[in-house]
N, C-alpha and C positions, 0 to 999 in steps of 0.2 A: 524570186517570189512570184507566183500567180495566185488569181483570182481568177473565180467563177462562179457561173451564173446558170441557171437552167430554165427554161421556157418550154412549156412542154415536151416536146420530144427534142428539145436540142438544146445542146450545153458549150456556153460559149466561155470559153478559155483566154485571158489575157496574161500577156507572158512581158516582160521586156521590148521583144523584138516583132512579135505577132500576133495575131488573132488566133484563136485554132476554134473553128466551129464544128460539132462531132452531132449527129445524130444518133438519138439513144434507139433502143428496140422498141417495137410497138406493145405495148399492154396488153391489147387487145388481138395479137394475134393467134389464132388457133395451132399454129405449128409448134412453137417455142413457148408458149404463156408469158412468155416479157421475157423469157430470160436471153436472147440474143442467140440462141444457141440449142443444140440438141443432142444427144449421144446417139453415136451411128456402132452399128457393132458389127466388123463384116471378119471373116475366119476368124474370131476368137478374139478379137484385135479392137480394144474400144479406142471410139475415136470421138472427137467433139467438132460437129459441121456448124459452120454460121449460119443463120438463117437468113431468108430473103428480104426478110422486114428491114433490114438496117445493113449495116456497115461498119467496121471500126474505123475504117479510114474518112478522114471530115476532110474539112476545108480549111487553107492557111492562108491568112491576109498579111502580109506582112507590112510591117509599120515605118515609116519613115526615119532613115536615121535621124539620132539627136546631134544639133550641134555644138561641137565643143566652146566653150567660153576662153578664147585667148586670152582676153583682158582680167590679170588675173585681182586687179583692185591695186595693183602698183602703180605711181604717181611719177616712175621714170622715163 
């Protein structure tokens, strides 16, 4: 199960085991219009380029393992 969050242009992801921080596309850029992306059309052949404004790849923080409870409330 994750949970997340957005903050202007960047959407923070909580997993289990990590953080995953992702930067969205700029709204405001004139290449793309927000959308992250653009169609390139070269001999006949459509293709979809990323644009400059962002990234799909973010950032991972990963979390501290948990530790396990030996004691399991037995009284032996």
């Amino acid at each position: 199960m994750s949970h997340s969050i957005t903050i202007r242009r960047w959407r923070l992801e909580l997993s289990q085991r990590a953080i995953h921080l992702v930067r969205q596309p700029d709204p405001n850029c004139p290449d793309c219009a927000g959308d992250g992306g653009y169609q390139v059309s070269e001999h006949g052949i459509a293709d979809y380029d990323l644009c400059h404004c962002w990234s799909p790849n973010g950032y991972r923080i990963p979390l501290a393992p948990r530790r396990r409870n030996t004691d399991y409330g037995m009284p032996f």
